[in-house]
N, CA, C and O atoms as a MOPAC input file, in Angstrom:
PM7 MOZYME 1SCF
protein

 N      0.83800 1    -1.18600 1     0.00000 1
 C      0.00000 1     0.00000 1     0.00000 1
 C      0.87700 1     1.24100 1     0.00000 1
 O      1.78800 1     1.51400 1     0.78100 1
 N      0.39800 1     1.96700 1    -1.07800 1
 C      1.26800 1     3.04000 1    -1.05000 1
 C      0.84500 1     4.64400 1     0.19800 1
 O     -0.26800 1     5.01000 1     0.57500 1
 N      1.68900 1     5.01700 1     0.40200 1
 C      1.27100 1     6.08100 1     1.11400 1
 C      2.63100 1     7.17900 1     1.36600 1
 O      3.62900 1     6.84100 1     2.00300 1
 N      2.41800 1     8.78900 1     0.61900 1
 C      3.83000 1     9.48500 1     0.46500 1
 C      3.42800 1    10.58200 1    -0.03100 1
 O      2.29500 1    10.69700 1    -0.50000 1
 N      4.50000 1    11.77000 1     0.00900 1
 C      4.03000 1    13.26400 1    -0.36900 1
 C      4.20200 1    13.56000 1    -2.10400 1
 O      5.33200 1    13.74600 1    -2.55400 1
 N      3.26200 1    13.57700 1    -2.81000 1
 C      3.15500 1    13.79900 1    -3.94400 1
 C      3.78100 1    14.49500 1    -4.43200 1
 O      4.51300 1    14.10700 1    -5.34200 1
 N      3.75700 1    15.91300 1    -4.00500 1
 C      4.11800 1    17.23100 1    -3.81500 1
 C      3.92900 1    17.84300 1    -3.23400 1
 O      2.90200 1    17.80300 1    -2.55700 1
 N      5.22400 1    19.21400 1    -3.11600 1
 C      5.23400 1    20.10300 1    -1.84100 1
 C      5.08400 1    21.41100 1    -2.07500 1
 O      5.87600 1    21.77400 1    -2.94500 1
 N      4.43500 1    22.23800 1    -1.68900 1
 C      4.73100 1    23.72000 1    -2.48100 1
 C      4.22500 1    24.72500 1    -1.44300 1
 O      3.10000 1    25.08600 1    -1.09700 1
 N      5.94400 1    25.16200 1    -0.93300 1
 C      6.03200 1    26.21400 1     0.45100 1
 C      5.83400 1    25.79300 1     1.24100 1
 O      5.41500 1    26.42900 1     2.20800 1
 N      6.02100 1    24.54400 1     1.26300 1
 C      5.70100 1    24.06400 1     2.94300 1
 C      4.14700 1    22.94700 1     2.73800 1
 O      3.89300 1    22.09000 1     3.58400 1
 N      3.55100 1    23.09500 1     1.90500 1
 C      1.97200 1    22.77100 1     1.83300 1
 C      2.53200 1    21.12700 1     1.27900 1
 O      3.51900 1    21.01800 1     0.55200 1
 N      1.94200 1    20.25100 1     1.62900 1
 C      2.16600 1    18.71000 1     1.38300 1
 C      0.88400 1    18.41600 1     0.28000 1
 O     -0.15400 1    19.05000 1     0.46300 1
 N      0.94700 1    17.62400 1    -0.66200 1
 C     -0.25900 1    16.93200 1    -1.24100 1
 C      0.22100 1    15.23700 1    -1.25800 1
 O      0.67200 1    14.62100 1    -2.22400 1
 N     -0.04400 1    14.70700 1     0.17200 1
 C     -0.28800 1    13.46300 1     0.60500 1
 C     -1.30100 1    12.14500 1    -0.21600 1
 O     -2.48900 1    11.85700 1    -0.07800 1
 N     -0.54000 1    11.73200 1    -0.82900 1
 C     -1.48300 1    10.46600 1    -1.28100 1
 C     -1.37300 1     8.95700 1    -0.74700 1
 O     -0.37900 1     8.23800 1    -0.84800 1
 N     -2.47200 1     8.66300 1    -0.22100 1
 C     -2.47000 1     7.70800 1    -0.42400 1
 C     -3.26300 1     6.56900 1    -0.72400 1
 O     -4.47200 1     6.79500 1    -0.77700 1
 N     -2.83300 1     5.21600 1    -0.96700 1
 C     -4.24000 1     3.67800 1    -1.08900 1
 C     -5.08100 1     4.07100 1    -0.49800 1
 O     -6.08200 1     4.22800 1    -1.19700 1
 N     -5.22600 1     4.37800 1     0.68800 1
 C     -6.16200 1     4.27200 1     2.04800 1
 C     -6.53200 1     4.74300 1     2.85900 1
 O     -5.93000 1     4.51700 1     3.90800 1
 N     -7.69300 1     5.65500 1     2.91400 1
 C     -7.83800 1     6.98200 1     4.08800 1
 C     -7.28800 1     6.23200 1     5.20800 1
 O     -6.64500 1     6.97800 1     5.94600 1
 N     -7.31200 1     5.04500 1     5.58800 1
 C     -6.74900 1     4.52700 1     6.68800 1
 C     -5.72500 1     4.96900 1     7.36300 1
 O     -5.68300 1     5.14300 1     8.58100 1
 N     -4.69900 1     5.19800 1     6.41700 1
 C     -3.08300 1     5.58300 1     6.73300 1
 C     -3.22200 1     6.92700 1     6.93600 1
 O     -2.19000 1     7.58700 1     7.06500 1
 N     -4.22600 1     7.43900 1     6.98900 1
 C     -4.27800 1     9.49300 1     7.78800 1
 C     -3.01600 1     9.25500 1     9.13600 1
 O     -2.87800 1     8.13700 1     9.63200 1
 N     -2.28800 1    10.28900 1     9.54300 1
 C     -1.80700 1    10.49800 1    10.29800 1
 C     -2.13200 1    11.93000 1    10.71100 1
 O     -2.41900 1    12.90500 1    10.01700 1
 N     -1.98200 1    11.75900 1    12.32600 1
 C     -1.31200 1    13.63000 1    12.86800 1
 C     -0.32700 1    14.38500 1    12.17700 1
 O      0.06400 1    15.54100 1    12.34100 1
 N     -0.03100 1    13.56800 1    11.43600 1
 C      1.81900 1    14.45800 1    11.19300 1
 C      0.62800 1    15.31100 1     9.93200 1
 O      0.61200 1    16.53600 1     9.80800 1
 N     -0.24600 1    14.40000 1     9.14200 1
 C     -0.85000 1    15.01300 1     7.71100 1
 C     -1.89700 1    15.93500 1     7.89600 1
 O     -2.81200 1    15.97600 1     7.07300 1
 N     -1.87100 1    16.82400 1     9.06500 1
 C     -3.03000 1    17.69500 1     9.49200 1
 C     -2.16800 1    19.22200 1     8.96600 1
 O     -1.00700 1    19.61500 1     9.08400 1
 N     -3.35500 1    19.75900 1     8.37900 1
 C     -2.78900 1    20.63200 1     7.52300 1
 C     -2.54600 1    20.82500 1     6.23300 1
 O     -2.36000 1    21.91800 1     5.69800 1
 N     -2.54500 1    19.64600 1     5.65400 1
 C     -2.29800 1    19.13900 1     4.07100 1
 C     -3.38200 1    18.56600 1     3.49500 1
 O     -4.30200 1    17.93800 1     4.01900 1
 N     -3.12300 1    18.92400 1     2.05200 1
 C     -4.07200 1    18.21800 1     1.33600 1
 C     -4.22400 1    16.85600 1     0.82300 1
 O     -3.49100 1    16.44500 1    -0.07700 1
 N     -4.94900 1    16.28400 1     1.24200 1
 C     -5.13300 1    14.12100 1     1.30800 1
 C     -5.71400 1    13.90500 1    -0.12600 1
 O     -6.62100 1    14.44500 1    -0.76000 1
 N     -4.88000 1    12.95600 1    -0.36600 1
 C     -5.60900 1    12.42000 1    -1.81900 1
 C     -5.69800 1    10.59000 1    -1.15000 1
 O     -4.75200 1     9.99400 1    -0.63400 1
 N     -6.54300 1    10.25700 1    -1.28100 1
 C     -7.07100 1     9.33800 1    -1.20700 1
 C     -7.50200 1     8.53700 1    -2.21000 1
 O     -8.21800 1     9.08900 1    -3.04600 1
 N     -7.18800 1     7.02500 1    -2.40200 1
 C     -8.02300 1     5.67900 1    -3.33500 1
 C     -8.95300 1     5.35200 1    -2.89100 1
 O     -9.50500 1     4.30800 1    -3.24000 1
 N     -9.39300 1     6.10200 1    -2.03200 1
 C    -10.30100 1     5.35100 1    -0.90200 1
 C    -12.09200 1     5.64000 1    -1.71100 1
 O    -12.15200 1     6.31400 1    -2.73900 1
 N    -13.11700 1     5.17000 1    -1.21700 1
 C    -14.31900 1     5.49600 1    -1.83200 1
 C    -14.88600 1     6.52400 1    -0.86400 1
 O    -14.38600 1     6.54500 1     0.26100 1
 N    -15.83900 1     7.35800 1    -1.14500 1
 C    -15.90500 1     8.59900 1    -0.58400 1
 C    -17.08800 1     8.22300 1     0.95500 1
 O    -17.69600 1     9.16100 1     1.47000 1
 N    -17.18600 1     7.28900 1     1.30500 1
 C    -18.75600 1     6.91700 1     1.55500 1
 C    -18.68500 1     6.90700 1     2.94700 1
 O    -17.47200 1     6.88700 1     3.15700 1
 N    -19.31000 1     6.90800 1     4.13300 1
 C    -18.53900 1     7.71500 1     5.61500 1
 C    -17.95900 1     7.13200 1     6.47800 1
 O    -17.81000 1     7.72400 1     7.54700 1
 N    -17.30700 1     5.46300 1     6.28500 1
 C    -16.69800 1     4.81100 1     6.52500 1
 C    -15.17900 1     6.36000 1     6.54800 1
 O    -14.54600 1     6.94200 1     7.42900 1
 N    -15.23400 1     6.39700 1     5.29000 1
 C    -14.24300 1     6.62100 1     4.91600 1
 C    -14.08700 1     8.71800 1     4.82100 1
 O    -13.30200 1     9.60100 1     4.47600 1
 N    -15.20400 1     8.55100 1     5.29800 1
 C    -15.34800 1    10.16700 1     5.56500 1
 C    -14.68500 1    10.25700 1     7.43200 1
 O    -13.96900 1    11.19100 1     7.79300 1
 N    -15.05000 1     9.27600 1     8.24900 1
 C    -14.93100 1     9.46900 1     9.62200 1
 C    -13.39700 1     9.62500 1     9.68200 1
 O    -13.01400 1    10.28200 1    10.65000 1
 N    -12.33100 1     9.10900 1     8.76000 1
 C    -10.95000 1     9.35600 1     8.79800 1
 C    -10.59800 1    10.63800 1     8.55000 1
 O     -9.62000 1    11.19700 1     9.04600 1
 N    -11.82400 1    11.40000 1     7.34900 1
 C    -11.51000 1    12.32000 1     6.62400 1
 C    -11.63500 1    13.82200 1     8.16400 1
 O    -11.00900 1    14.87200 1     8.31300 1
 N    -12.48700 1    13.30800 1     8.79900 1
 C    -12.97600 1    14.47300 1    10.22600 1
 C    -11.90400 1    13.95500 1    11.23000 1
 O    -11.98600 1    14.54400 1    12.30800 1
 N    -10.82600 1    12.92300 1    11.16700 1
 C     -9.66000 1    12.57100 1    12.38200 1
 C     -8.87000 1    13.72900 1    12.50600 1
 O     -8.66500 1    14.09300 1    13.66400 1
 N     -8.20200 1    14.63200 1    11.28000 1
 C     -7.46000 1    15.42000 1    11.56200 1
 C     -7.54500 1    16.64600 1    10.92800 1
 O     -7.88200 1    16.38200 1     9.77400 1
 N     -7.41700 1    17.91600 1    11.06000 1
 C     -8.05300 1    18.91400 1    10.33600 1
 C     -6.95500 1    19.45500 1     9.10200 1
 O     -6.13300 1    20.37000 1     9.05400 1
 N     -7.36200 1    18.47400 1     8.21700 1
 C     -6.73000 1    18.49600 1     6.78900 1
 C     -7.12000 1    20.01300 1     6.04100 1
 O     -7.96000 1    20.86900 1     6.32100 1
 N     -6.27600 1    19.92600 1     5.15400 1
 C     -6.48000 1    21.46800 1     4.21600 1
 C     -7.26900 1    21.03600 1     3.30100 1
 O     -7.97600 1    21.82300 1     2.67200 1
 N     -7.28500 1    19.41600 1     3.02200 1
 C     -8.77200 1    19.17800 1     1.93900 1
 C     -8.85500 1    17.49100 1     1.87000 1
 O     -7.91400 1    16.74000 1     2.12300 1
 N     -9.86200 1    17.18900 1     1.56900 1
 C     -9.35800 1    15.62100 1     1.49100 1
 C    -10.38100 1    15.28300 1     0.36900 1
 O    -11.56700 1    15.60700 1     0.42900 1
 N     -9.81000 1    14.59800 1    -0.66500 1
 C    -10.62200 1    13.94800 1    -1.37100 1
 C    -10.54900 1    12.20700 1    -1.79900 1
 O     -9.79600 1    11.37500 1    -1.29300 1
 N    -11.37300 1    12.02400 1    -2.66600 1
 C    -11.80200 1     9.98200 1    -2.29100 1
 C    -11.96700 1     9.72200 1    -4.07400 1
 O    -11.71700 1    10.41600 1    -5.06000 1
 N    -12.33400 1     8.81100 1    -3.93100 1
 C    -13.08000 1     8.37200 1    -5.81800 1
 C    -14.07300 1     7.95900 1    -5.27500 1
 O    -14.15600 1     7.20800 1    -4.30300 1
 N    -15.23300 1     8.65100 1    -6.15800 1
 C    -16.11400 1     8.33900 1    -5.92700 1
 C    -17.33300 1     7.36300 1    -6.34700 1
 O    -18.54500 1     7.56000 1    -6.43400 1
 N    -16.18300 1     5.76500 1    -6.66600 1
 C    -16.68400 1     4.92300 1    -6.20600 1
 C    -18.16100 1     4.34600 1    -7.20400 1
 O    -18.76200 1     3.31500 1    -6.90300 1
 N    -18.46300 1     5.02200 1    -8.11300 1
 C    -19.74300 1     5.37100 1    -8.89600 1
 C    -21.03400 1     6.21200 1    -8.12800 1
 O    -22.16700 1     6.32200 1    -8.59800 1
 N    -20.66800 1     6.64300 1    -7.12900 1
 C    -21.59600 1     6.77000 1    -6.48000 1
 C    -22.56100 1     6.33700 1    -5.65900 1
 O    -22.54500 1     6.64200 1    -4.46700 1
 N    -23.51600 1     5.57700 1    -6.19300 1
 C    -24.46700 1     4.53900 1    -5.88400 1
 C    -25.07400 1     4.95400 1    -5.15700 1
 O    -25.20400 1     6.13800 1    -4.84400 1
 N    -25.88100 1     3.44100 1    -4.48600 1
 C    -27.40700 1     3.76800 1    -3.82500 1
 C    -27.06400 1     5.08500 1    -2.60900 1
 O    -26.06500 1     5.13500 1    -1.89100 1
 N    -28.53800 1     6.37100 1    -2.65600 1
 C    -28.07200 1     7.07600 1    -2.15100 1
 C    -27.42600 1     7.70500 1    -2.17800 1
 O    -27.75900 1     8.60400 1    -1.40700 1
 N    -26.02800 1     8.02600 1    -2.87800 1
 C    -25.11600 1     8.32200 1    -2.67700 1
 C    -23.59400 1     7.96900 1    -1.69300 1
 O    -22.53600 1     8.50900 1    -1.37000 1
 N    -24.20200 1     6.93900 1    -1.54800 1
 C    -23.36900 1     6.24100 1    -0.73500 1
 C    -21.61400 1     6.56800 1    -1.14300 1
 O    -20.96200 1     7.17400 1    -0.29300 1
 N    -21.22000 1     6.32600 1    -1.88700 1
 C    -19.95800 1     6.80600 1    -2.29500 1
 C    -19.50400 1     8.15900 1    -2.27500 1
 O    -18.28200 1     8.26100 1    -2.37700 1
 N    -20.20700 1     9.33900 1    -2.16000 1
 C    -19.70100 1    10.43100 1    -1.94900 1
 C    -19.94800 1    10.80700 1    -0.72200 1
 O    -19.39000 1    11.86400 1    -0.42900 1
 N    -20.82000 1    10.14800 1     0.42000 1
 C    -21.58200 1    10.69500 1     1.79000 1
 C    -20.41600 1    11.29100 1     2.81100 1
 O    -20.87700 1    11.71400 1     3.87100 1
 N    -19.24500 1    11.37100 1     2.68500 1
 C    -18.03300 1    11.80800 1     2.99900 1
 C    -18.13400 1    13.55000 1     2.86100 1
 O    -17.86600 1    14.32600 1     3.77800 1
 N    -18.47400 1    13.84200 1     1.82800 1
 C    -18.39300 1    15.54900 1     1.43300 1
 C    -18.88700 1    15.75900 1     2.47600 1
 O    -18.22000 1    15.99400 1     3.48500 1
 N    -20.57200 1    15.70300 1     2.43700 1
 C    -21.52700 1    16.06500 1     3.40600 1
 C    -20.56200 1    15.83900 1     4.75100 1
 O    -20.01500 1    16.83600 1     5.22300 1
 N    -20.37100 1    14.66600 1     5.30800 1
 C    -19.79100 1    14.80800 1     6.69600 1
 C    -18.52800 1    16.17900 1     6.90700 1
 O    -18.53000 1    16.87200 1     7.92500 1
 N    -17.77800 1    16.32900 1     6.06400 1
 C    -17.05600 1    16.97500 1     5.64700 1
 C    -16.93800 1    18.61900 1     5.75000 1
 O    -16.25100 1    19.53500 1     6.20100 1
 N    -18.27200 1    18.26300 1     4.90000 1
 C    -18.83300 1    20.09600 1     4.63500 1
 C    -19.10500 1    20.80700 1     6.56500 1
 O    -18.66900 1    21.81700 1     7.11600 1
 N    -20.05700 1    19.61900 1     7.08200 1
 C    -20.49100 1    20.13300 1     8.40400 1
 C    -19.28400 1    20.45500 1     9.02200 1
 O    -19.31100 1    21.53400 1     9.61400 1
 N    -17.86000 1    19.61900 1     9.07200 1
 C    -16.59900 1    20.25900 1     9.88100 1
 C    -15.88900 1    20.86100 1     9.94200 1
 O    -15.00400 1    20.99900 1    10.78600 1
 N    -16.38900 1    21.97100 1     7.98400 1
 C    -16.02000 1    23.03400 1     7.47300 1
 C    -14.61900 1    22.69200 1     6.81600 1
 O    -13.89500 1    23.68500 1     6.74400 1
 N    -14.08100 1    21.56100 1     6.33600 1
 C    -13.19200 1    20.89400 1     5.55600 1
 C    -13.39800 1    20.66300 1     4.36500 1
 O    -14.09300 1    19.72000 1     3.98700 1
 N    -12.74700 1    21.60200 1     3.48700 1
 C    -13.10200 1    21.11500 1     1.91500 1
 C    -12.75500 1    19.77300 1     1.52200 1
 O    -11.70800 1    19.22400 1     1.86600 1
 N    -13.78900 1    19.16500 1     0.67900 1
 C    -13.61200 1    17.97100 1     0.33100 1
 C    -14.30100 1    17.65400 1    -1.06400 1
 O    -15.12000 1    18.46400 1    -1.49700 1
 N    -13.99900 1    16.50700 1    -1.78300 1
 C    -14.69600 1    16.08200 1    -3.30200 1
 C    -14.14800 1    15.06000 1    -3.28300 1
 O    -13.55000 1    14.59500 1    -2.31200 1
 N    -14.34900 1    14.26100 1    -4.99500 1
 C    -14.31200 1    13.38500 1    -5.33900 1
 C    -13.78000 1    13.23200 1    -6.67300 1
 O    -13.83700 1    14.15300 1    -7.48800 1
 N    -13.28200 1    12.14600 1    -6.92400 1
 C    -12.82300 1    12.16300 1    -8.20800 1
 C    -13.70900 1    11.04800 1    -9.11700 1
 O    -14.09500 1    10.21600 1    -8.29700 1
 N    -14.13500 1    10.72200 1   -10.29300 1
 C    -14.50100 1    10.28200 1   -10.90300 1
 C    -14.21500 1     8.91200 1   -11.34800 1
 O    -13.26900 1     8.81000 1   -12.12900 1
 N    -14.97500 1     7.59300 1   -10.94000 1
 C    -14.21500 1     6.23800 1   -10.85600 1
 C    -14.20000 1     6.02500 1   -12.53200 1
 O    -13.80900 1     5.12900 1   -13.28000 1
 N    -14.62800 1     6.90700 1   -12.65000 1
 C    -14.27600 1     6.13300 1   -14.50600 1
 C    -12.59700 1     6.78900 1   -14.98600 1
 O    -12.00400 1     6.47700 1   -16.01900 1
 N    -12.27700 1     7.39700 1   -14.30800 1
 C    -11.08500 1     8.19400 1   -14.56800 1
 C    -10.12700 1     7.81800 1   -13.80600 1
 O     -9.09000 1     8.36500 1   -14.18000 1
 N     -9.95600 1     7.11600 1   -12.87000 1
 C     -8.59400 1     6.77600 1   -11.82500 1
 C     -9.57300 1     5.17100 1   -10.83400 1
 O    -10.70000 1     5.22100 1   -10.34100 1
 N     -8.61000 1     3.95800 1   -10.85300 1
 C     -8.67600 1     3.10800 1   -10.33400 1
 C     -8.85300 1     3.58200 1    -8.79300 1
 O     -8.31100 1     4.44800 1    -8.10600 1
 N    -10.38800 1     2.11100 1    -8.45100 1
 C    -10.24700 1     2.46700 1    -6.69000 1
 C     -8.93100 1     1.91700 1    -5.98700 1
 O     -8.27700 1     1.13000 1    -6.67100 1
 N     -8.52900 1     2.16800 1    -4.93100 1
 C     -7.19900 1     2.02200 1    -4.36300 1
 C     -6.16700 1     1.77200 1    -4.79000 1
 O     -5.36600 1     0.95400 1    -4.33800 1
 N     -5.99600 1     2.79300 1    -6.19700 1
 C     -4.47600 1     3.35400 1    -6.77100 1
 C     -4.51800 1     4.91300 1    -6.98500 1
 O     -5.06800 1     5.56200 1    -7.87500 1
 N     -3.44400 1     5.49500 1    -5.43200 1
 C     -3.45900 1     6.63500 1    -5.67900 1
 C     -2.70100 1     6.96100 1    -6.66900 1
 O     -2.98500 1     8.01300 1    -7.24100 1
 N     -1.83300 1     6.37400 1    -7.03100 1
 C     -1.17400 1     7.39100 1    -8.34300 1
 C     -1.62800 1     7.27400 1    -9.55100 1
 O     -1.21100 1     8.18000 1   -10.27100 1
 N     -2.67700 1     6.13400 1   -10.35400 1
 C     -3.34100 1     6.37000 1   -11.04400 1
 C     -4.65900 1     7.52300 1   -10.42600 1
 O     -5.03200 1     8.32500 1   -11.28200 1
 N     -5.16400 1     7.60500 1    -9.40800 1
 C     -5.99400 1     9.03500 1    -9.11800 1
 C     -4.77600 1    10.44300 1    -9.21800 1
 O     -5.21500 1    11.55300 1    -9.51800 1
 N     -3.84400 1    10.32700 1    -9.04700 1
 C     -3.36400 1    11.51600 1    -9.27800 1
 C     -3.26000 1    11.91700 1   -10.71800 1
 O     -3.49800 1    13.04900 1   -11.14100 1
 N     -2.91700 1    10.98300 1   -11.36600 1
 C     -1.79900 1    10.64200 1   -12.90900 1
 C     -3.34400 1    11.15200 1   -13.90600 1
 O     -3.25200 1    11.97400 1   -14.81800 1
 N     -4.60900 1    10.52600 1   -13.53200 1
 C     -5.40200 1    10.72000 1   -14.49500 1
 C     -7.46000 1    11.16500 1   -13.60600 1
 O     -8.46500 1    11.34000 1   -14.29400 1
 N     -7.42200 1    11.20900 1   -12.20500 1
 C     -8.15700 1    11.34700 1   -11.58800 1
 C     -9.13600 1    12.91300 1   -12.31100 1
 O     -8.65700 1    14.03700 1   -12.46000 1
 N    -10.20800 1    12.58200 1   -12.55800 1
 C    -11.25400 1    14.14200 1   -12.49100 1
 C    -11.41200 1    14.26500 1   -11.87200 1
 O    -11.17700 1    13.35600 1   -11.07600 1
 N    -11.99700 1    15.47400 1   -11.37000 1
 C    -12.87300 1    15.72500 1   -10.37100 1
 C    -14.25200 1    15.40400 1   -10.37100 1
 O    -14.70300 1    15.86600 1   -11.41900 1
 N    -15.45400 1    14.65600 1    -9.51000 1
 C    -16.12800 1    14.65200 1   -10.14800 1
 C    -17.46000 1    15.13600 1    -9.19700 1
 O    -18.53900 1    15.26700 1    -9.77600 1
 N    -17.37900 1    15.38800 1    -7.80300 1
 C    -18.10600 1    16.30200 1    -6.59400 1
 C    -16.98500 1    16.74500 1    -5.69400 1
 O    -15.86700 1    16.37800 1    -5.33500 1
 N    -17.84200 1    17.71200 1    -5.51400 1
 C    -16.81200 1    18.89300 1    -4.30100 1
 C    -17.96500 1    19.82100 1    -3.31700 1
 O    -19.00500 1    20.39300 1    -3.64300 1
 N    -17.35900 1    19.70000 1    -2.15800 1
 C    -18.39000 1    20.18000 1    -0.76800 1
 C    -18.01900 1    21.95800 1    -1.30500 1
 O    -17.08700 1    22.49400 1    -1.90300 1
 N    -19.36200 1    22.43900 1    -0.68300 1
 C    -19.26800 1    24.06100 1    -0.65100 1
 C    -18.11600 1    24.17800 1    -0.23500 1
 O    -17.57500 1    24.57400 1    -1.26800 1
 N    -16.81600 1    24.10100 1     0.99300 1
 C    -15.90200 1    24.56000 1     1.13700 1
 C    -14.98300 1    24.08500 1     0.11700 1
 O    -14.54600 1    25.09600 1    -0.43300 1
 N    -14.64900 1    23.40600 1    -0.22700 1
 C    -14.37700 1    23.10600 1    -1.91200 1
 C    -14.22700 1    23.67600 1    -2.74100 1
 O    -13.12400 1    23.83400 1    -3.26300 1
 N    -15.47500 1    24.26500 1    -3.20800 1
 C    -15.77800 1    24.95600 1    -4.04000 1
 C    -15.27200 1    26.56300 1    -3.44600 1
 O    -15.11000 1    27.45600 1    -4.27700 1
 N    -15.08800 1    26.78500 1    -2.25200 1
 C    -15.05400 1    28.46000 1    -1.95600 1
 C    -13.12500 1    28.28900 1    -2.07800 1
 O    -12.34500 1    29.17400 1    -2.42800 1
 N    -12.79200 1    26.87200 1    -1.66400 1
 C    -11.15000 1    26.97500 1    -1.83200 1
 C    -10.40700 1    27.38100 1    -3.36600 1
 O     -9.36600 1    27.98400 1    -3.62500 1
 N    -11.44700 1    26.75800 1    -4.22000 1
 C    -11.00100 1    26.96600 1    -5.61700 1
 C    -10.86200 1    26.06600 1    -6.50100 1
 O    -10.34800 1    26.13400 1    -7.61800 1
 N    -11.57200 1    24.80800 1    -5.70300 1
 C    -11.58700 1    23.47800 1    -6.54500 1
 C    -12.81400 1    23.24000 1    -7.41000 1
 O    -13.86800 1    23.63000 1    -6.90900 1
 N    -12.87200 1    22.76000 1    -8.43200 1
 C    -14.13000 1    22.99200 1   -10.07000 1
 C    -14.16600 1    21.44000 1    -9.92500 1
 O    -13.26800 1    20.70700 1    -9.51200 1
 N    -15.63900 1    21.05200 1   -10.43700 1
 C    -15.87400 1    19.77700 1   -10.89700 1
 C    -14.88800 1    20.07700 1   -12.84700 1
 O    -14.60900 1    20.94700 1   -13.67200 1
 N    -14.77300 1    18.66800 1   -12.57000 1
 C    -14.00100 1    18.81400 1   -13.99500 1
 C    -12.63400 1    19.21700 1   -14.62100 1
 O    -12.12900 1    19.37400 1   -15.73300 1
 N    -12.25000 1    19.31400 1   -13.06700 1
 C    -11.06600 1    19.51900 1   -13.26600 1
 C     -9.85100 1    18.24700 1   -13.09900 1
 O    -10.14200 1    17.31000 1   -12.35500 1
 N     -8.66600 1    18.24100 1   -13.71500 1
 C     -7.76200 1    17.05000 1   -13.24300 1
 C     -7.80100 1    17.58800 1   -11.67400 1
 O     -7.89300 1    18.73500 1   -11.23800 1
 N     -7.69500 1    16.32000 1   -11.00400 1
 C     -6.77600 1    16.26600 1    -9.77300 1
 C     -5.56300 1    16.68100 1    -9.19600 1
 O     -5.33600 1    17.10200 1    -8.06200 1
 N     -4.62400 1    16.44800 1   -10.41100 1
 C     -3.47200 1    16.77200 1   -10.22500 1
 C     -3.44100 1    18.44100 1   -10.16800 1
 O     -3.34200 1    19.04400 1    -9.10000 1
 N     -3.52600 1    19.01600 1   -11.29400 1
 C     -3.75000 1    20.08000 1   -11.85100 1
 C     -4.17900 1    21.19400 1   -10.45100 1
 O     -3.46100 1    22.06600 1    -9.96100 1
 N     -5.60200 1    20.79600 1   -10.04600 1
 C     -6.71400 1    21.26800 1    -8.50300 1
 C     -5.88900 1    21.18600 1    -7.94900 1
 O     -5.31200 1    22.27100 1    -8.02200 1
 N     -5.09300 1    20.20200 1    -7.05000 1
 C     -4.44900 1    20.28900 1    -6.31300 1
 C     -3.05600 1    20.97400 1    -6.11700 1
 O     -2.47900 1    21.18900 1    -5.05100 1
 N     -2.79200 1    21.16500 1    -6.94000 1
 C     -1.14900 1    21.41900 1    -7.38200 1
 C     -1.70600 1    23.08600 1    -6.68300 1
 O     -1.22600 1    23.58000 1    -5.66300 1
 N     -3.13400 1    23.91000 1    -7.79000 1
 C     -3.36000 1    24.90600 1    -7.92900 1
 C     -3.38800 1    25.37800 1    -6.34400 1
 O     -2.55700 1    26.13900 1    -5.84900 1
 N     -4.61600 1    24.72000 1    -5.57100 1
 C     -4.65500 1    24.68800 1    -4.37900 1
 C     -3.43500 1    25.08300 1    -3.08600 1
 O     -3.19300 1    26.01700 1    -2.32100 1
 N     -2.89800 1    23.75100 1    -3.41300 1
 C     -1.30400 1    24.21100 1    -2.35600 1
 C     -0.74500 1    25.48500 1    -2.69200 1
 O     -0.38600 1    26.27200 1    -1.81600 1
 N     -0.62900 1    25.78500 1    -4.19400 1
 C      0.37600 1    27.10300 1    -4.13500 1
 C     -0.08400 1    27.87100 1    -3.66500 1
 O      0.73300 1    28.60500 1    -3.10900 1
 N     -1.73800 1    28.36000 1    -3.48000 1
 C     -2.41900 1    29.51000 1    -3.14400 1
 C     -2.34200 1    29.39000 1    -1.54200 1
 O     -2.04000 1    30.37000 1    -0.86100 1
 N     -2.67200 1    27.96900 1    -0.90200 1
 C     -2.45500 1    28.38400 1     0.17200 1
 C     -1.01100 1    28.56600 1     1.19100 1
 O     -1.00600 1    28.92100 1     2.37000 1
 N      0.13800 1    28.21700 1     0.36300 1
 C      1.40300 1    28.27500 1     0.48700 1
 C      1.61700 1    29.60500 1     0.14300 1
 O      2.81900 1    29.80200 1     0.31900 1
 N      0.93800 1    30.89800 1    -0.36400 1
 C      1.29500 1    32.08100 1    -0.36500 1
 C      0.29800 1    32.89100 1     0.97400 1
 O      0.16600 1    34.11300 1     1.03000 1
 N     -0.14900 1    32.19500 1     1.69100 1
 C     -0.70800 1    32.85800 1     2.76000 1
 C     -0.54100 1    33.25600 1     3.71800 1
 O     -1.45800 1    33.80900 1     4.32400 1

């Protein structure tokens, strides 16, 4: 299982990894890329530490929404969060979600950070860290 800093920019980390599982204290503050499916299993890791954003694949979605129910938990702890698009990046391979991941939902704080449905992953995120690495 992979788990390591993607990229760094000013200090700002973009952490990926297989498995919201592997969240640490040390990754509070940074932005989480996750293989993980968005659904609140996997959202309750996403509220462990107060990340600069965390996002999941979202898994197709499914009943309910079950695969994205993570944002929502998310949104309430005022943590931007989304999803990337399972037709675009394998579930539990973060570097295929980085390498080719869309975006494909994003929580209101999300959206106020500067992250677009439709956008690469890589790309969002990259954009993300620098802005908040000039703050």
């Amino acid at each position: 299982m992979f788990k390591g800093v993607l990229e760094e920019h000013g200090g700002v980390k973009i952490i990926g990894m297989d498995t919201i599982t592997n969240v640490e204290k040390a990754d509070s503050g940074h932005l989480v890329l996750s293989a993980s499916h968005g659904g609140t299993s996997a959202g309750s890791y996403g509220l462990k530490y107060p990340f600069a954003a965390v996002f999941f694949n979202d898994a197709g979605v499914g009943k309910d929404n079950a695969g994205i129910a993570a944002l929502t938990m998310l949104e309430a702890a005022g943590i931007p969060g989304g999803t990337y698009s399972h037709m675009t990046a394998r579930i539990g391979d973060v570097r295929d979600s980085w390498e080719n991941g869309v975006i494909s939902h994003i929580n209101a704080a999300a959206r106020k950070m500067g992250f677009r449905q439709g956008d690469s992953v890589k790309e969002a995120m990259r954009r993300v860290a620098k802005a908040i690495s000039k703050k």
